[in-house]
TORLUM-544594 format. One record per atom (N, C-alpha, C): x, y, z. Coordinates in steps of 0.1 Angstrom, whole numbers, padded with zeros to 4 digits, always signed. Each point is the difference from the previous one (the first is absolute). Example, Ala and Ser with C-alpha at 12.3 -4.5 7.8 and 13.67 -1.06 7.14 Angstrom:
<atoms>
+0132-0057+0078-0009+0012+0000+0009+0012+0000-0004+0011-0007+0009+0011+0000-0008+0011+0008
</atoms>
This chain:
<atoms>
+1502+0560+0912-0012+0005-0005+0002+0014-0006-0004+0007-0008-0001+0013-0010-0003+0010+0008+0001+0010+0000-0001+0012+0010-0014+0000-0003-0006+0003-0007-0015-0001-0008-0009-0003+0014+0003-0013-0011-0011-0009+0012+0001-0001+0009+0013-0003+0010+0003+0004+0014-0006+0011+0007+0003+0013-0005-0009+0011+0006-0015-0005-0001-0007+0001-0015-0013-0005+0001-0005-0009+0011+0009-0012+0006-0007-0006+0012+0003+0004+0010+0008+0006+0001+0004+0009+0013-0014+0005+0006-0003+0011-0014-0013+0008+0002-0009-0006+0003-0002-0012-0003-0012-0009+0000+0000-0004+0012+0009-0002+0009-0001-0007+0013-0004+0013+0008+0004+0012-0004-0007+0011+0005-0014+0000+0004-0006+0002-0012-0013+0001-0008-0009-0007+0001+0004-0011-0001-0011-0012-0007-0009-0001+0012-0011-0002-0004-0013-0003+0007-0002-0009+0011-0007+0006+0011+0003-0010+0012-0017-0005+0003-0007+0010-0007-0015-0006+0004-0007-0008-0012-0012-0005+0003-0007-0007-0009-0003+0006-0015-0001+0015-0001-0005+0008-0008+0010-0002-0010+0015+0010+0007+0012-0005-0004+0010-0006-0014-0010-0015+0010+0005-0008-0009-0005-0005-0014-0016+0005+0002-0008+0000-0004+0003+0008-0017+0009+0011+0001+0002+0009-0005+0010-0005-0008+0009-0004+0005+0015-0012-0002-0004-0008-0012-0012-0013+0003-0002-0008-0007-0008+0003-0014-0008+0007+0000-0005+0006-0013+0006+0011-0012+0003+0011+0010+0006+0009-0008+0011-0006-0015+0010-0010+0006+0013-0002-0009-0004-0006-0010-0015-0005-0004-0003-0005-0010+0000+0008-0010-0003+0011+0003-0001+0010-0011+0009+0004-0010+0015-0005+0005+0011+0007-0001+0005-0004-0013-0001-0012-0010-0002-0004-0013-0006+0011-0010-0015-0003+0006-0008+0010-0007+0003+0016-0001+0003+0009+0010+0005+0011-0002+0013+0003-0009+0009-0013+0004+0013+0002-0007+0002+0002-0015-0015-0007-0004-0002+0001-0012-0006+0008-0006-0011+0005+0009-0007+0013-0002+0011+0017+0002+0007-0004+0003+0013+0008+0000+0010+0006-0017+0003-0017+0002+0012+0002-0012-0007-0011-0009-0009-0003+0003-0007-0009-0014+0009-0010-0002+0006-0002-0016+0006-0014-0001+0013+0000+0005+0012+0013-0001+0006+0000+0008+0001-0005+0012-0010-0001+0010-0001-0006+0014+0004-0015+0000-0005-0008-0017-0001-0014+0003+0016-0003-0012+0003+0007-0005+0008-0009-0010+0019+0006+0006+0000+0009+0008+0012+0004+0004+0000-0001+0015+0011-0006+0000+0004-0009+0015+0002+0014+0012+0007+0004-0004+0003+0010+0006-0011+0013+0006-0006+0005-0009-0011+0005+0002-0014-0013+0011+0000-0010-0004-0004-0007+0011+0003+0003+0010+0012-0007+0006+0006-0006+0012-0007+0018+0005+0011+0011-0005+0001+0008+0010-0013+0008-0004-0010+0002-0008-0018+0002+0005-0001-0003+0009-0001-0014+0001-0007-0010+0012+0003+0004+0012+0015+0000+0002+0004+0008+0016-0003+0014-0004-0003+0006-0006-0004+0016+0005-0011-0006+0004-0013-0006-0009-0010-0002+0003-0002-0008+0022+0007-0004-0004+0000-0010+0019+0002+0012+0008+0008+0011-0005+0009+0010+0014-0019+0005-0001-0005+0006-0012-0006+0006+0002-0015-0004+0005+0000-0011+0000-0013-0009+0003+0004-0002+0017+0015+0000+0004+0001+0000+0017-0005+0013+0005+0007+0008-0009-0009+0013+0009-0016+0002-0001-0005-0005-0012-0015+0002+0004-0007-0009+0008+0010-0009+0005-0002-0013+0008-0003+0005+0012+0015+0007+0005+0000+0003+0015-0006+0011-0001-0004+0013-0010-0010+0013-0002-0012-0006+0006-0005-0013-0011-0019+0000+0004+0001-0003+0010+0005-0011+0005+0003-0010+0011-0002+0012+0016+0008+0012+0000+0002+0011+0008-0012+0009+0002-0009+0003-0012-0008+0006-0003-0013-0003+0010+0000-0017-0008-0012-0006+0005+0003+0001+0018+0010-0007+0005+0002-0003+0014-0007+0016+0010+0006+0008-0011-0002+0015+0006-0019+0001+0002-0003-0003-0012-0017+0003+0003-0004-0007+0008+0006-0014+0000-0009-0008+0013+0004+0004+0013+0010+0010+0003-0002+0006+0012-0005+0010+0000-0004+0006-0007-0009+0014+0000-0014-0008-0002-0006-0008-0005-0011-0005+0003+0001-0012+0003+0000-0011+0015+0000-0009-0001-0014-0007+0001-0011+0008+0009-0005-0009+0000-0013-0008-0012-0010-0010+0003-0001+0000-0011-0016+0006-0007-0002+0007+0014-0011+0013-0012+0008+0010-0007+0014+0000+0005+0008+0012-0009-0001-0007-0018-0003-0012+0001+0002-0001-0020+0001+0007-0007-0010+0009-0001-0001+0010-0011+0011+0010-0003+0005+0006+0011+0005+0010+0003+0019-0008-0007+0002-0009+0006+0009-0010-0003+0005-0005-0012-0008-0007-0001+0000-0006-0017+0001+0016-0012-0012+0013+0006+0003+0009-0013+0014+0008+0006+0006+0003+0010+0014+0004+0005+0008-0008-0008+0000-0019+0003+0011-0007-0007-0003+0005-0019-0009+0002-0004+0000-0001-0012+0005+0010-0006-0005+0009+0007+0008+0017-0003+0014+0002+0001+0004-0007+0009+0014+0005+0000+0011-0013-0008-0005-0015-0005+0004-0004-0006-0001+0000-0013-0007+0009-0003-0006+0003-0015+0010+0012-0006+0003+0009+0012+0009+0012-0002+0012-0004-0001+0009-0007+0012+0011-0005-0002+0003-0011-0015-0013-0010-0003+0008-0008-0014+0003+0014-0012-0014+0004+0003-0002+0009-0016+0017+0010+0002+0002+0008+0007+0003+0008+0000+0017-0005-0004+0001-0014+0009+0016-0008+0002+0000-0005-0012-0006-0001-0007-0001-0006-0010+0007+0011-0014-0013+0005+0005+0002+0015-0011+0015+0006+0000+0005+0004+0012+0014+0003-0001+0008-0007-0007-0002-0017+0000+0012-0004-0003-0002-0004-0012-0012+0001-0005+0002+0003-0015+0007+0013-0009-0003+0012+0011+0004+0008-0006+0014+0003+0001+0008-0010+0009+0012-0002+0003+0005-0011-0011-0001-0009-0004-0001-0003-0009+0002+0002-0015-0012+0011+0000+0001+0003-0011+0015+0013-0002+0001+0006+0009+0008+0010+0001+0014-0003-0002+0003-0016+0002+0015-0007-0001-0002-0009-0011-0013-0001-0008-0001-0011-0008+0003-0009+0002+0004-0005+0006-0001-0012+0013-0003-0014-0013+0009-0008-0007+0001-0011-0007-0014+0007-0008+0004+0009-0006-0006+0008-0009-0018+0005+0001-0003-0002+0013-0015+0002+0003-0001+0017-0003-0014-0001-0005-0009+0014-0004-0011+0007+0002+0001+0006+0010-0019+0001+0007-0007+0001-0011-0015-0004+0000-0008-0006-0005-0013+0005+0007-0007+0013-0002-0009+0001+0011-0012-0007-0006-0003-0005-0010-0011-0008+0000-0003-0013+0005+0015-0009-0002+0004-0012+0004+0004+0000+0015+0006+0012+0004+0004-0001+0016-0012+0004+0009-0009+0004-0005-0013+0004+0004-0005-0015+0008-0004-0005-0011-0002-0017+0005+0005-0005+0011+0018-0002-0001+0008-0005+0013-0005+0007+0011-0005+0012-0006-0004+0002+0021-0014-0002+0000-0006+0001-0004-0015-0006+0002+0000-0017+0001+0009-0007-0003+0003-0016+0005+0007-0001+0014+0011+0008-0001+0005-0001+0009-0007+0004+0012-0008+0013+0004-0009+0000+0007-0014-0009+0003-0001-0002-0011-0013-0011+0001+0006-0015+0007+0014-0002-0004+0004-0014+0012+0002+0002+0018+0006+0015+0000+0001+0005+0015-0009-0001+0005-0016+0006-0009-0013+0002+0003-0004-0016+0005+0005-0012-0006-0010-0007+0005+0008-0008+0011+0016+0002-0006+0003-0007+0015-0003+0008+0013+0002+0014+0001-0007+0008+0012-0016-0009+0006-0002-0003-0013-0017-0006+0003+0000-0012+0008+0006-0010-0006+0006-0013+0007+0009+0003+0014+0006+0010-0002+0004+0005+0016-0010-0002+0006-0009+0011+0000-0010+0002+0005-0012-0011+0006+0005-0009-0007-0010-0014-0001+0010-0008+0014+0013-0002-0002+0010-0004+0011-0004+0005+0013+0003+0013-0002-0001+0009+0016-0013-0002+0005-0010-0003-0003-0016-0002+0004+0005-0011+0002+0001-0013-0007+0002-0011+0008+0007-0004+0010+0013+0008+0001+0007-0003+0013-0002+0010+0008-0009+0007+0003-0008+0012+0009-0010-0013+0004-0003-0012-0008-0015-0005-0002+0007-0013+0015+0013-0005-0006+0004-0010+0008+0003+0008+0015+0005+0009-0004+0006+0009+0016-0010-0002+0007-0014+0009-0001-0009+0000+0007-0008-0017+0006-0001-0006-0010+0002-0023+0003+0011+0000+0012+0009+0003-0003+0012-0002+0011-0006+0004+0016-0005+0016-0002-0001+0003+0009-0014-0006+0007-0008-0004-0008-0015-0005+0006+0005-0010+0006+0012-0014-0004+0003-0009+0003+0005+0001+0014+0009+0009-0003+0006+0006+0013-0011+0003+0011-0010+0011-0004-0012+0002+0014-0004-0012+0003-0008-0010-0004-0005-0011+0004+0013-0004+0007+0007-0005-0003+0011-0006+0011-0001+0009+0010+0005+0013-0002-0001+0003+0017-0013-0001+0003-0010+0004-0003-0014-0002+0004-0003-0009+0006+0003-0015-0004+0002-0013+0007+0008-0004+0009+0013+0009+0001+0008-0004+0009-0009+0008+0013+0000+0013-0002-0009+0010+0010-0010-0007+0009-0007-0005-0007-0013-0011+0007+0009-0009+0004+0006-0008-0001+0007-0010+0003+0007+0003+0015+0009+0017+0001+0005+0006+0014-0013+0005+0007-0010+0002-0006-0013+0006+0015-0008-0015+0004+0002-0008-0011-0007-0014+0010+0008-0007+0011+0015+0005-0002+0007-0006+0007+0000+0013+0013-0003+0010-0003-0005+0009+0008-0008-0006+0013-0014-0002-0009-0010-0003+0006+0002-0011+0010+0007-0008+0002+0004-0010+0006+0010+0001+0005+0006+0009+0002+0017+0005+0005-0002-0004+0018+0009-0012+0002+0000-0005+0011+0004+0009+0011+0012+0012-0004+0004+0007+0009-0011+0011+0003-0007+0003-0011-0010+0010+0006-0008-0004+0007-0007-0008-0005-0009-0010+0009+0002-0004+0013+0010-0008+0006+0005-0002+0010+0006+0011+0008+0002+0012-0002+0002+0011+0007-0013+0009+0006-0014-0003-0017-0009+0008+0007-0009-0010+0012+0001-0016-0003-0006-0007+0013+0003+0001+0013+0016+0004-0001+0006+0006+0013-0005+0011+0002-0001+0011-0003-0005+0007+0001-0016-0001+0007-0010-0004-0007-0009-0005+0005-0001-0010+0012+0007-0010-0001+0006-0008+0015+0000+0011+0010+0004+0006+0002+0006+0012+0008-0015+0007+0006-0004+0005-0012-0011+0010+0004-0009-0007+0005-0005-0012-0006-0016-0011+0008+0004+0005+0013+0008-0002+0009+0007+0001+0016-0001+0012+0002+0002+0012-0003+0006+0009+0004-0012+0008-0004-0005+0002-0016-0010+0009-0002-0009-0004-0008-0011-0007+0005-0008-0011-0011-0009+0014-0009-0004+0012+0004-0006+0005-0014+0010+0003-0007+0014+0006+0006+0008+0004-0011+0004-0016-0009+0003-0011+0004-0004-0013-0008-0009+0005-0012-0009-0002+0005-0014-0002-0010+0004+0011-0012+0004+0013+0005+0001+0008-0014+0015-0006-0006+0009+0000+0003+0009-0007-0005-0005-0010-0012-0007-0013+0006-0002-0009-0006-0009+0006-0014-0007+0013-0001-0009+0006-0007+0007+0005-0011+0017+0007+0007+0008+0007-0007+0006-0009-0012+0005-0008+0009+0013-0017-0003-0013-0007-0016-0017-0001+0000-0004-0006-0008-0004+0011-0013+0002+0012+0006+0000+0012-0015+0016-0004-0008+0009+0001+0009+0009+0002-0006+0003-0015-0007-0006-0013+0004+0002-0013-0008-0010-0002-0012-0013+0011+0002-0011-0001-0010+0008+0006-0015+0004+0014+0007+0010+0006-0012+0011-0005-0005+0006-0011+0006+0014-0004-0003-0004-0014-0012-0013-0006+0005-0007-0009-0010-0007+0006-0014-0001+0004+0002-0008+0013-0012+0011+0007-0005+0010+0006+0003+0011+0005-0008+0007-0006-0008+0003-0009-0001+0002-0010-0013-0005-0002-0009-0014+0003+0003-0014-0006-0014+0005+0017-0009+0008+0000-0005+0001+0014-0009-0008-0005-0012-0003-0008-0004-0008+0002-0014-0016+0000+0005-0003+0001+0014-0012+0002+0000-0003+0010+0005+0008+0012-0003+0003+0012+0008-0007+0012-0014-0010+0009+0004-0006+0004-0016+0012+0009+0000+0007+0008+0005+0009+0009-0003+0009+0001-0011+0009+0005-0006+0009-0002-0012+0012-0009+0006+0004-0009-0007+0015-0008+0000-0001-0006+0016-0012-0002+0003+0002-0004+0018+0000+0011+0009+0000+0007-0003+0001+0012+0013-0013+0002+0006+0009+0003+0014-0011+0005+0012-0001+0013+0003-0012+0004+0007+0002+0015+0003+0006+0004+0013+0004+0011+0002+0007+0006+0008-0006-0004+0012-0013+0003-0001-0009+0001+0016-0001-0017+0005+0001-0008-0009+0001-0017+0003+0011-0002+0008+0010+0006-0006+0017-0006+0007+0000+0007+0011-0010+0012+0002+0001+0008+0016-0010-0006+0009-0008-0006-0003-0008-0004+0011+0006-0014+0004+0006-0010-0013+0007-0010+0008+0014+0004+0009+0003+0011-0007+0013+0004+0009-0002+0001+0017-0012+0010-0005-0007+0002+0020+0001-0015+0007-0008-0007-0004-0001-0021+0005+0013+0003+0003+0010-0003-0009+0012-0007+0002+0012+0010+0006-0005+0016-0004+0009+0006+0014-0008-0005+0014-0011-0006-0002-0004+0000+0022+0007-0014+0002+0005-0009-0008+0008-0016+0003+0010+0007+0007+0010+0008-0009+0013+0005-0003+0006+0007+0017-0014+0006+0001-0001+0007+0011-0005-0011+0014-0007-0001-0002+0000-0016+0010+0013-0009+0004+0005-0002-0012+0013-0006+0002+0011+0011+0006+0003+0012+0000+0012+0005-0001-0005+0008+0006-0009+0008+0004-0002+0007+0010-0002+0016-0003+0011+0006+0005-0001+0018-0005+0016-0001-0007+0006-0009-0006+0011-0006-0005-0002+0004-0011-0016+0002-0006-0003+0007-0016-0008+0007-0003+0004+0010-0006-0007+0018+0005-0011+0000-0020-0008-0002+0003-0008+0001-0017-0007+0012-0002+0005+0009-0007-0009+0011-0006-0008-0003-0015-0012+0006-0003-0005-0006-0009-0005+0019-0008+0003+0005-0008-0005+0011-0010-0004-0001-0010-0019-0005-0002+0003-0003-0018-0007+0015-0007-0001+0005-0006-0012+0012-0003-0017-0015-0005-0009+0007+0000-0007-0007-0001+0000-0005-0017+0005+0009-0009-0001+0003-0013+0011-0013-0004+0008-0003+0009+0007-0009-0008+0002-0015+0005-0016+0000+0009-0003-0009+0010-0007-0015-0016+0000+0002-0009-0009-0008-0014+0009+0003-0009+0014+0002+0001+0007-0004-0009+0008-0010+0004+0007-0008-0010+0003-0013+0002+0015-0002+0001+0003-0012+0007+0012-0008+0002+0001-0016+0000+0007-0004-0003+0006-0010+0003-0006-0005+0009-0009-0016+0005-0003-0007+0011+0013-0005+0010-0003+0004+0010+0011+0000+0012+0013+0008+0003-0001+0010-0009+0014+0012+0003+0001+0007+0007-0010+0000+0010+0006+0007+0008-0002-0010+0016-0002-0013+0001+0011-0009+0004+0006-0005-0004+0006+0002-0011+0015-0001+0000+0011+0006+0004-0009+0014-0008+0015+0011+0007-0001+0002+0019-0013-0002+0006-0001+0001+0012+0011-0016+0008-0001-0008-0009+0007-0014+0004+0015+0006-0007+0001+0003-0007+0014+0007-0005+0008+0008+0014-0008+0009-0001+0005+0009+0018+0004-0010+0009-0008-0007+0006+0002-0010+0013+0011-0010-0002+0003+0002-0018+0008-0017+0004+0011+0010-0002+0003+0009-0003+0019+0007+0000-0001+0008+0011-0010+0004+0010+0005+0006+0011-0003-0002+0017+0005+0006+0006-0005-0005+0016-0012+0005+0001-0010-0010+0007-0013+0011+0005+0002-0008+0015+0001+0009+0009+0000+0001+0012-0010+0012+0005-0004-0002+0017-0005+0010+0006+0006+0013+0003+0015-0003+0002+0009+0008+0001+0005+0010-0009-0001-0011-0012+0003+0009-0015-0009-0001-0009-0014+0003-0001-0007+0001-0006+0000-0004-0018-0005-0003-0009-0002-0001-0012-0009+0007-0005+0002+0011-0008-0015+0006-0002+0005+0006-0017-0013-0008-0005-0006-0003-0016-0011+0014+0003+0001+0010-0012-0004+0007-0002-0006-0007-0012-0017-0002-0005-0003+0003-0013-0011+0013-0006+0005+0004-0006-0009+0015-0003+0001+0001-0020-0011+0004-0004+0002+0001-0018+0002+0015+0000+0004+0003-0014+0004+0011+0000-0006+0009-0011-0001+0012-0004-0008+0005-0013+0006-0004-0010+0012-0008-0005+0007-0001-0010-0011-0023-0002-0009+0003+0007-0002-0015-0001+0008-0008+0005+0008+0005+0008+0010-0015+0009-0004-0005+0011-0001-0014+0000+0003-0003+0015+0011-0001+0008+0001+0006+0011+0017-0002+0002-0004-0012+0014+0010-0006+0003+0003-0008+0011+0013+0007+0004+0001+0004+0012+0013+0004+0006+0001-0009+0016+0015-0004-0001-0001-0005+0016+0016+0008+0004+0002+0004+0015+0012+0002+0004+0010-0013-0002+0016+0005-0002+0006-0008-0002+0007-0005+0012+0001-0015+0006+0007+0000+0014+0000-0017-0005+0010-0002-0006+0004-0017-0006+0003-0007+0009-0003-0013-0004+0000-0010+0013+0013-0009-0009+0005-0009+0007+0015-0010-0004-0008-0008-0006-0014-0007+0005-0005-0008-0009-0012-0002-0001-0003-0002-0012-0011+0001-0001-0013-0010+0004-0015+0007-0002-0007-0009+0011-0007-0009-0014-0006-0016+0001+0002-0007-0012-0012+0003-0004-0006+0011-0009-0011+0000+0001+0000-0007-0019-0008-0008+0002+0000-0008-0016-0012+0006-0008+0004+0015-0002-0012+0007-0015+0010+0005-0007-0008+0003-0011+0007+0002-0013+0007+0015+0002+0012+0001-0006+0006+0014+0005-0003+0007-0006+0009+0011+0000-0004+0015-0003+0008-0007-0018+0009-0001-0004+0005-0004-0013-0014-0006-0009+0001-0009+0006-0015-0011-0003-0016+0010-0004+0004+0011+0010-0014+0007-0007+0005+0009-0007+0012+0005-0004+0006+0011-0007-0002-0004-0014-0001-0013+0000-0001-0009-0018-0013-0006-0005-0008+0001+0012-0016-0001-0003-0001+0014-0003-0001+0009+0004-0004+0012-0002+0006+0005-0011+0013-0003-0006+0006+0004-0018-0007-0009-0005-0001-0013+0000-0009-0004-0009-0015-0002+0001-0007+0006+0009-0018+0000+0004+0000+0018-0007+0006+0006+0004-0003+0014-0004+0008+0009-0005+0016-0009-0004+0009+0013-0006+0012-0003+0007+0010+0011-0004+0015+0000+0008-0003+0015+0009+0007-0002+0007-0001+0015+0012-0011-0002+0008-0003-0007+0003-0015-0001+0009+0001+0002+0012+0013-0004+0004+0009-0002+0016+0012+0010-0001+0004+0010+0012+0011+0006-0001-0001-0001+0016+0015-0001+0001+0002-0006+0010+0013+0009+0006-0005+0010+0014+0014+0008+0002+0005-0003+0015+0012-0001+0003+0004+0003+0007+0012+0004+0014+0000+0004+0011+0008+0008+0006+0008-0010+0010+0006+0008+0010+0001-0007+0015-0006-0003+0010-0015+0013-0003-0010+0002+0007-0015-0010-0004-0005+0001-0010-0010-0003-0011+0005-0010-0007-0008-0007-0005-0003-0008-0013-0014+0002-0005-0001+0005-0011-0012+0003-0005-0003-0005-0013-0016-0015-0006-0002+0000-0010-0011+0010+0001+0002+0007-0020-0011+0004-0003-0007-0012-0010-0017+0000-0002-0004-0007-0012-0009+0006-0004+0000+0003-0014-0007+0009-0010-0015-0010+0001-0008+0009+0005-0018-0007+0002-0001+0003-0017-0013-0008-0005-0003-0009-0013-0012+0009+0001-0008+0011-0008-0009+0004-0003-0008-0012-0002-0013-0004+0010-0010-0009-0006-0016+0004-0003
</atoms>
């Protein structure tokens, strides 16, 4: 192969366009390349071979770089504005700066051109005037048809992503009915209760008072679309009063084996979360560590002025774990990027601590 062309595809494997826009740029632009050849050197362009062949490849080198130029340009503005109220700001950025680069890329290499007489070409500022007002007016509308692309696949992304929430949304209900019926919980809190009828019949009675708050909420936490809040969410002060219910089971069962502190400020007692997060992360603690009388478990939850809830428990791991069948801490890490965002969960920890924070939902 010719040294020519070889280089030329070299560069091109470089270069050449990897996104939609891209290519977009690829497929239209080379049409032109006739027409200017001629608009160039006029009949020269069409009756001498020579002057063809090698126009045409100047014209291709030069049409790759405004290829990979707009192509770069555009990619650039859609990260400086991606989202999609930024349009305005976007579309006149892309237009501005692809308007500067043809005119300008253009303009030099006419004047380069003209300066080598180049298969006898002669600037023409009346007639080269035109070429850049075409040639800009094609960038102009393929930018525009960009523009038309990137909204639509912004348009599918966000389809993707709804598709996605309902799936987890349904799987979600799908883990708290199986909740609600969780044989191991159940059969540990009747032991429980077994125990007490004998031993302490009023502490029974509140139990059984505690044991039907916490099954009223566990039946009702699933109904998320009958929930008026945004995206399903509950408020803060809901998941603390079932928490109380279901810390007195926890404590019934295990004794002084689990130490519960509770801090919310009142102010961030009606901002929202996630239905059941904070038994999960409270069932999260129990199933990776020992709770004994001896070695206590103690779950700190307190919010913070930054809007966090934190869950903290001391770290003291057990070899195996206890089978508690709720949805884990992963499982709400992906409801919560896709119900309210990415970063909603941060998750740190030590030798001593394991601490989630979760960013509460202004409601």
């Amino acid at each position: 192969m010719p040294k020519l062309p070889r280089a030329v595809l070299a560069f091109w494997n470089k270069v050449r366009p990897k996104t939609v826009l891209g290519r977009m740029y690829l497929y239209t632009t080379p049409w032109g390349i006739p027409f200017y050849g001629y608009v160039y050197w006029g009949e020269t362009y069409l009756h001498s071979g020579r002057v063809f062949v090698l126009g045409t490849w100047l014209f291709i080198v030069l049409n790759v770089l405004c290829v990979a130029g707009g192509s770069y340009l555009t990619t650039l503005t859609v990260k400086w504005f991606p989202e999609p109220q930024q349009a305005p700001q976007r579309v006149g950025t892309n237009l501005l700066l692809l308007v500067l680069f043809i005119v300008v890329g253009t303009r030099q290499t006419m004047w380069l051109m003209d300066a080598v007489h180049l298969f006898g070409y002669h600037y023409r500022p009346r007639q080269d005037f035109w070429v850049l007002v075409s040639v800009a007016v094609v960038y102009v509308l393929i930018a525009a048809l960009g523009e038309v692309v990137y909204t639509v696949s912004q348009w599918q992304s966000t389809q993707l992503e709804a598709q996605q929430l309902a799936k987890q949304q349904v799987q979600a209900q799908l883990d708290e009915v199986k909740q609600q019926v969780n044989p191991h919980f159940l059969f540990n809190s009747l032991n429980s209760l077994s125990v007490l009828i004998g031993e302490d019949p009023k502490q029974a009675e509140r139990f059984v008072d505690e044991m039907a708050k916490v099954y009223r909420y566990l039946l009702q936490a699933h109904r998320t679309t009958q929930l008026t809040t945004p995206a399903g969410l509950t408020t803060l002060d809901a998941e603390l009063r079932f928490l109380q219910s279901y810390a007195y089971l926890l404590r019934t069962r295990y004794g002084a084996g689990i130490e519960l502190t509770i801090q919310a400020a009142e102010a961030d007692r009606t901002s929202g979360l996630l239905p059941l997060t904070l038994q999960t992360l409270v069932d999260n603690a129990i199933r990776h560590n020992v709770v004994s009388t001896a070695k206590p478990l103690r779950i700190d939850i307190q919010t913070t002025s930054a809007g966090l809830l934190r869950v903290r428990n001391t770290r003291q791991k057990r070899s195996v774990r206890v089978p508690i069948n709720r949805e884990g801490l992963s499982t709400l890490q992906s409801r919560y990027h896709l119900l309210t965002g990415p970063d909603r969960i941060r998750v740190e920890a030590d030798e001593q601590q394991f601490s989630v924070s979760v960013q509460l939902v202004p409601l």
